[in-house]
RODO-2510 file (C-alpha; in nm, 4 decimals, decimal comma):
residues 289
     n   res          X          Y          Z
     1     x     5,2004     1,7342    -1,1922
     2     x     5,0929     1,6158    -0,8709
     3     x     5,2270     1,6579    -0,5189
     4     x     5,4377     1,3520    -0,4149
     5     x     5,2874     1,3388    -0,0628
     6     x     5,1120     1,6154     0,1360
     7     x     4,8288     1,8740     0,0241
     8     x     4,7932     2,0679    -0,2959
     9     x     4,5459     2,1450    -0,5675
    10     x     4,5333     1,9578    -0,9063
    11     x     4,3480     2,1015    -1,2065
    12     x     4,2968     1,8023    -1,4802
    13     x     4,2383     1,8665    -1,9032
    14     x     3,8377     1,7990    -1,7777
    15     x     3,7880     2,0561    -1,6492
    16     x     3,8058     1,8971    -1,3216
    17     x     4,0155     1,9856    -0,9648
    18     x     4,1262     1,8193    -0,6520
    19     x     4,2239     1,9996    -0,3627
    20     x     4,3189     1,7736    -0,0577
    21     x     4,6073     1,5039     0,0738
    22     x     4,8460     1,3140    -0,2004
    23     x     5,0264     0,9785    -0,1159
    24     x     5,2555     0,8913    -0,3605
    25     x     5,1552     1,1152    -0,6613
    26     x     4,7447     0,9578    -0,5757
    27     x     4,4551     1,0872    -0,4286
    28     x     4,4942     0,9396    -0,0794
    29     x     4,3392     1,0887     0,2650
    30     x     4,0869     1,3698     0,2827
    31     x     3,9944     1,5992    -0,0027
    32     x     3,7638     1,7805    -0,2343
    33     x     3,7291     1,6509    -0,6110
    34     x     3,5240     1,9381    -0,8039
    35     x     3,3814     1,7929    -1,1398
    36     x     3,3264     2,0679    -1,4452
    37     x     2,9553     1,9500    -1,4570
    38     x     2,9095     2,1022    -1,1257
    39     x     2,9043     1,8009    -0,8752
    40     x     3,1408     1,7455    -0,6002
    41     x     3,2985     1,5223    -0,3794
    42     x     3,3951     1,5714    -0,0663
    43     x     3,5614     1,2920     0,2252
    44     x     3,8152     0,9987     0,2107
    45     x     4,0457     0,9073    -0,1084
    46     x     4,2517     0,5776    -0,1525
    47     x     4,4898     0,5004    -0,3879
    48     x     4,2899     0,7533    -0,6544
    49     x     3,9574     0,6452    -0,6081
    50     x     3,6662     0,7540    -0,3294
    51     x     3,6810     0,5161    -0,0433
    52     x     3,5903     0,5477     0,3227
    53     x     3,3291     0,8170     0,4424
    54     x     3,2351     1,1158     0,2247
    55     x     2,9775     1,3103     0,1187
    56     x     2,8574     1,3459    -0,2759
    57     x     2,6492     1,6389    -0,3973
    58     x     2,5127     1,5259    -0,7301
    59     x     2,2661     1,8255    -0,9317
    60     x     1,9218     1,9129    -0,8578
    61     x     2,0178     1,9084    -0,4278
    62     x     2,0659     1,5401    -0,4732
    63     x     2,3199     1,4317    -0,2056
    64     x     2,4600     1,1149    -0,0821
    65     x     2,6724     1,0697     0,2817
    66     x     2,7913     0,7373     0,3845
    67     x     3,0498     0,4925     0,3069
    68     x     3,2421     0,4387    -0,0359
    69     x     3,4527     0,1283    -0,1947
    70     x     3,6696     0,1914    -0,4889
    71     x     3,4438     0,5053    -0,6076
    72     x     3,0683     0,3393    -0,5518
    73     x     2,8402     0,3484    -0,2364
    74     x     2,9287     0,0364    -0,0307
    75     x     2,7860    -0,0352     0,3150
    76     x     2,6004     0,2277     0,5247
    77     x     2,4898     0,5534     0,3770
    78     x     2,2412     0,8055     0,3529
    79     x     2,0828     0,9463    -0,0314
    80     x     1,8388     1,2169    -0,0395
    81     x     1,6351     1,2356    -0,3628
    82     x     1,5456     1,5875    -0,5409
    83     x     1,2018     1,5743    -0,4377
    84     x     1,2778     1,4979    -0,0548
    85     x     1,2622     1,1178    -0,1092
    86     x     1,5468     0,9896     0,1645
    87     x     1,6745     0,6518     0,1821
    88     x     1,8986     0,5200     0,4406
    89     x     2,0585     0,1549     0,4672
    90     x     2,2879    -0,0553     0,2588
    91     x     2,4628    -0,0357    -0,0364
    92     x     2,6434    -0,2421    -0,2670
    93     x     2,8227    -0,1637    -0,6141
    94     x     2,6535     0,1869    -0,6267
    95     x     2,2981     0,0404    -0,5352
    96     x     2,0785    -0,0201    -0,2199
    97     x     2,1211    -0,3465    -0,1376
    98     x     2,0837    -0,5058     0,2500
    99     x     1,8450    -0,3302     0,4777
   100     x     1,7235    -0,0245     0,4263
   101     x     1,4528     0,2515     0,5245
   102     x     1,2617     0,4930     0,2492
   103     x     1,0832     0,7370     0,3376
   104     x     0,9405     0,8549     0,0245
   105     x     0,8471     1,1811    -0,0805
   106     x     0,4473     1,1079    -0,0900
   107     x     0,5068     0,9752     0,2836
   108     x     0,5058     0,6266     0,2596
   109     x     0,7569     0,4451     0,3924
   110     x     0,9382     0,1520     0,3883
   111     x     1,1879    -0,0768     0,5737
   112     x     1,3118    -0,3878     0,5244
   113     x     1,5619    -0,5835     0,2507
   114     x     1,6804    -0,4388    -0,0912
   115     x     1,8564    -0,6250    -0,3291
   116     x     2,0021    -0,4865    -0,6479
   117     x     1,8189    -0,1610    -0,6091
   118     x     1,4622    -0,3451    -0,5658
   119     x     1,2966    -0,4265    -0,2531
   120     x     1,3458    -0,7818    -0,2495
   121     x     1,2731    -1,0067     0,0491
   122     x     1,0737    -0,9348     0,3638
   123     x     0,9970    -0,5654     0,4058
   124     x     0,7003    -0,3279     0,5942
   125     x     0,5302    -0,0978     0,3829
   126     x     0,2774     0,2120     0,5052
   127     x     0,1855     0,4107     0,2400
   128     x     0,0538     0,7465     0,2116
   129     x    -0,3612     0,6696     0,2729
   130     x    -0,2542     0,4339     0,5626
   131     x    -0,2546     0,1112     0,3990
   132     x    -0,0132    -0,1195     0,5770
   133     x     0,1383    -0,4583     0,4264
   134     x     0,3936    -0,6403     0,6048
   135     x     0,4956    -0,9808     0,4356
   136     x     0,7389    -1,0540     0,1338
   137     x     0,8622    -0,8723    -0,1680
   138     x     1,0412    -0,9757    -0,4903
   139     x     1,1729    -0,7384    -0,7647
   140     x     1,0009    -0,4125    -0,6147
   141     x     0,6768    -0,5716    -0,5713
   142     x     0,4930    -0,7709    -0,3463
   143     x     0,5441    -1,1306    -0,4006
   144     x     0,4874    -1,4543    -0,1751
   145     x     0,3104    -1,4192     0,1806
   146     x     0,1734    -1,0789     0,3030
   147     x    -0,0563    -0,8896     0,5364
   148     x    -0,2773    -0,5832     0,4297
   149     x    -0,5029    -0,3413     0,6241
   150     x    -0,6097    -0,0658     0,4589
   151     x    -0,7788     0,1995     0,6204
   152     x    -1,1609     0,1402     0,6414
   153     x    -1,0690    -0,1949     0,8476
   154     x    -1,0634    -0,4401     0,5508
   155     x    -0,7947    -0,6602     0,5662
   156     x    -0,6128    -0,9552     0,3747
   157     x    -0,3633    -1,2129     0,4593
   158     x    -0,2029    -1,4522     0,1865
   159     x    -0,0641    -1,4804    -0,0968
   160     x     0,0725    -1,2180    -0,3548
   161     x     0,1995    -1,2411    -0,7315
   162     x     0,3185    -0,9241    -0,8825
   163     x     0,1439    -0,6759    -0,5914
   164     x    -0,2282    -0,8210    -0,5959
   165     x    -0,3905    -1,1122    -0,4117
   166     x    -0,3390    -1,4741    -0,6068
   167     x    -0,3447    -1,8268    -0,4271
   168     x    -0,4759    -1,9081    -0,1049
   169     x    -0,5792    -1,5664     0,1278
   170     x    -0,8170    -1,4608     0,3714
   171     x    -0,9930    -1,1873     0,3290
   172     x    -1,2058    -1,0023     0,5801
   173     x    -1,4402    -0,7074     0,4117
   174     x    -1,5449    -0,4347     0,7177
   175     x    -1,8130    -0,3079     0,4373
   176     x    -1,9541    -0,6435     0,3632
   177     x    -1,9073    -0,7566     0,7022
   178     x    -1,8083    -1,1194     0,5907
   179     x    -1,5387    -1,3028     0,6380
   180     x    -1,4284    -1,5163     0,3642
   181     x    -1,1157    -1,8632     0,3244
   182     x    -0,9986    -1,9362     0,0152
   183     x    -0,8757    -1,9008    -0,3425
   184     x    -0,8010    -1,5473    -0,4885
   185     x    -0,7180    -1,4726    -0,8601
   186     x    -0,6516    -1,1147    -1,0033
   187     x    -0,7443    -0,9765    -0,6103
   188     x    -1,0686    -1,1193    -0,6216
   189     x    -1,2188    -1,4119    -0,4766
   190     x    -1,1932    -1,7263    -0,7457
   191     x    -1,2155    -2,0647    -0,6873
   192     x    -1,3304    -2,3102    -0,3742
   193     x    -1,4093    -2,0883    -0,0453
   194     x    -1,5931    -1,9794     0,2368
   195     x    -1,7447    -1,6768     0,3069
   196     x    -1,9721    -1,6101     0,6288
   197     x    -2,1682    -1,3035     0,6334
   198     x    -2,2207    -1,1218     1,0343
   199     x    -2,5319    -0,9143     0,9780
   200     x    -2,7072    -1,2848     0,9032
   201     x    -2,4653    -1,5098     1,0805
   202     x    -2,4960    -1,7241     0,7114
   203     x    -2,1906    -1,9077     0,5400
   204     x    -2,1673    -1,9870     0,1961
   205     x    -1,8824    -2,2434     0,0915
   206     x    -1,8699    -2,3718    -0,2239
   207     x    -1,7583    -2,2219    -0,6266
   208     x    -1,6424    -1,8412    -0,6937
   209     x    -1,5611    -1,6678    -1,0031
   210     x    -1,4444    -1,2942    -1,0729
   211     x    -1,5541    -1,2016    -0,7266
   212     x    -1,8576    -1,3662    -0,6789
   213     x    -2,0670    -1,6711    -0,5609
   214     x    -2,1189    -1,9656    -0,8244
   215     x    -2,2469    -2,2865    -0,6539
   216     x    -2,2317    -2,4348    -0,3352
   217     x    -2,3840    -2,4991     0,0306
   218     x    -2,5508    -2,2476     0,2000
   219     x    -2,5029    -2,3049     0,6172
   220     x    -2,8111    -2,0874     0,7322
   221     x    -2,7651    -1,8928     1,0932
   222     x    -3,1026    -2,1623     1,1500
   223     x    -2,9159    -2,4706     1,1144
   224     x    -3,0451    -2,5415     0,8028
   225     x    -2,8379    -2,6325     0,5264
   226     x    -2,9710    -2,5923     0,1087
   227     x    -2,7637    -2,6179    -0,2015
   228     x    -2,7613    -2,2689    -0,3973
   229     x    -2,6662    -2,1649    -0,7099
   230     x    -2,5992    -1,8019    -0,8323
   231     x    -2,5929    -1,6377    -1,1589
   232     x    -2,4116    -1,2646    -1,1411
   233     x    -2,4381    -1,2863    -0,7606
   234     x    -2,8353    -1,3736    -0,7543
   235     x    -3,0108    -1,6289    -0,6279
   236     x    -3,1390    -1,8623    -0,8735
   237     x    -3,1067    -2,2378    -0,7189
   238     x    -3,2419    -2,3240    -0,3781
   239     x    -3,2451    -2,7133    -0,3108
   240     x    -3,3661    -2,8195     0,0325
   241     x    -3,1450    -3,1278     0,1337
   242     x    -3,2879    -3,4053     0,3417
   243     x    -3,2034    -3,4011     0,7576
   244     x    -2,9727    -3,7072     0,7268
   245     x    -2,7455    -3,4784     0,4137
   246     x    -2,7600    -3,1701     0,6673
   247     x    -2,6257    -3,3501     0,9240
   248     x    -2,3282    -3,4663     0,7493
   249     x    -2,2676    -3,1377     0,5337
   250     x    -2,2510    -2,9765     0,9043
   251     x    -2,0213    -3,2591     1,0430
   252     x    -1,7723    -3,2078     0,7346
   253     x    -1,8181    -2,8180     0,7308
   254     x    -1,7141    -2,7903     1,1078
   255     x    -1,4113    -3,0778     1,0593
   256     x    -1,6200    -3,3463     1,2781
   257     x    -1,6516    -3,7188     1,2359
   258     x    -1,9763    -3,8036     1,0621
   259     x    -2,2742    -3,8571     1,2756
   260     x    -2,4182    -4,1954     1,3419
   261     x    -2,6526    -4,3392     1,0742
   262     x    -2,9900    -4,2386     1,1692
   263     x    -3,3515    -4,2779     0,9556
   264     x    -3,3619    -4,0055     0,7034
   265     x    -3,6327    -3,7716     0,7044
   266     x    -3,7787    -3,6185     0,3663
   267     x    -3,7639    -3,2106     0,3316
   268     x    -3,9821    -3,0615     0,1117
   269     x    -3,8039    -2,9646    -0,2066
   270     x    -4,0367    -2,6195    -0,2893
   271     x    -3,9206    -2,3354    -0,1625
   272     x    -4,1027    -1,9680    -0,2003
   273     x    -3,8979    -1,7582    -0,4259
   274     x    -3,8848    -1,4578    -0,1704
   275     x    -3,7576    -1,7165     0,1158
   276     x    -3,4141    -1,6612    -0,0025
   277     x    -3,1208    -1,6626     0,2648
   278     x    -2,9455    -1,3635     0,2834
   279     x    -2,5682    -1,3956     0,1385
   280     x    -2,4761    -1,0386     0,1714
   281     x    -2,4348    -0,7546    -0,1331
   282     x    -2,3509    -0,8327    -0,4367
   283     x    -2,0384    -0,8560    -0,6474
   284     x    -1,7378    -0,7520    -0,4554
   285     x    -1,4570    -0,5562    -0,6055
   286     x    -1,0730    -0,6125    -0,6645
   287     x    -0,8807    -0,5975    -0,3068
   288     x    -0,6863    -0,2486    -0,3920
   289     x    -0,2888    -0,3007    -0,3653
***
């Protein structure tokens, strides 16, 4: 039977001991609690249960330190993982939940708002090839508006569904040297956008699918302006457009006010085959999460 008030040992039918402070026939103040499967806590009691500061050793060198609420991590607290994975933040109920910082056992790390156990809400991630993304999360994935850089100097900045690139983004490829506005779907470019290409100072705007260029308006580093049309990233439309359509495709491409009527002037519609303007490589690949 247990102490009234003061310190003593208790051994339970479990297999399980206390050693520390009794109030009232309970656990209450500082002590030890020794479970038969080998774990042990040690810190603050109240009224029976673990509350306050105190330090859990779980198997396999798992440990937690921090705060406790009726026998579950609540508020601030530290929990190293068996393979060196620390987190330290919030808790809630038993599970990280507020702000919090990982620092995970590959070396990434992240900090920023956990809910439930998930990172959930805005959070800063660098992982371990230095990839950085900085932007929202939802249910342990990146979800909603983000940044990413990833190490060669690529970078994207828009939206996310379920960790890759979906909805409206920019995306600016360092290998490509391009710099493309508009709709992503499955991480790669898919729908209405523009891309312009620095090594040729070119912009194509118009249709993408799967990653690359359908139809649209090629803006050539010239000044000229011809309709294109691709099939698996190739050139196989070229339409020369008359001065007066170039004029206005320019005004609407750069967000002007039309130009003044003026006489139209016929442009040849041949074009040689090996006259082709030069759109940068060919199909690009998935943006990697």
């Amino acid at each position: 039977m247990a102490l009234l008030n003061g310190f003593a040992r208790e051994e339970y039918p479990s297999g399980d001991s206390y050693e520390g402070q009794f109030k009232r026939g309970s656990r209450h103040g500082s002590g030890t609690y020794y479970s038969s499967d080998g774990t042990r806590y040690e810190g603050e009691f109240h009224e029976g249960m673990m509350q306050g500061k105190g330090t859990f050793f779980y198997l396999q060198n798992e440990s937690f330190e921090g705060e406790w609420l009726e026998s579950k991590r609540h508020g601030h607290g530290k929990f190293t993982y068996h393979d060196n994975t620390v987190y330290e933040g919030r808790w809630q109920a038993d599970l990280r939940h507020g702000l919090g910082l990982m620092h995970y056992a590959d070396g990434s790390v992240f900090n920023g708002s956990w809910v439930d156990d998930m990172r959930h809400g805005q959070g800063q991630m660098s992982f371990a090839d230095g990839t950085q993304y900085g932007g929202a999360w939802a249910l342990d994935v990146r979800n909603g508006f983000g940044s990413l850089r990833l190490p060669n100097g690529s970078s994207y900045e828009g939206d996310f569904k379920d960790d890759i690139p979906e909805g409206p983004g920019k995306l600016h490829d360092h290998d490509e040297r391009s710099d493309y506005v508009g709709q992503f779907s499955a991480g790669l470019r898919h729908g209405i956008g523009k891309c312009t290409y620095a090594k040729t100072g070119d912009k194509f705007s118009g249709e993408w699918a799967d990653g690359v260029r359908i139809s649209g308006h090629c803006f050539l580093a010239s000044g000229e302006v011809e309709v294109v049309g691709y099939l698996n990233d190739k050139l196989i439309r070229r339409e020369k457009l008359s001065a007066k359509v170039q004029r206005q495709l320019r005004a609407e491409e750069n967000g002007e006010p039309p130009p003044a009527e003026e006489e139209d002037v016929p442009v040849p519609q041949a074009a040689p085959e090996d006259a082709q303007p030069s759109l940068g490589p060919g199909p690009a690949e998935a943006i990697p999460a």
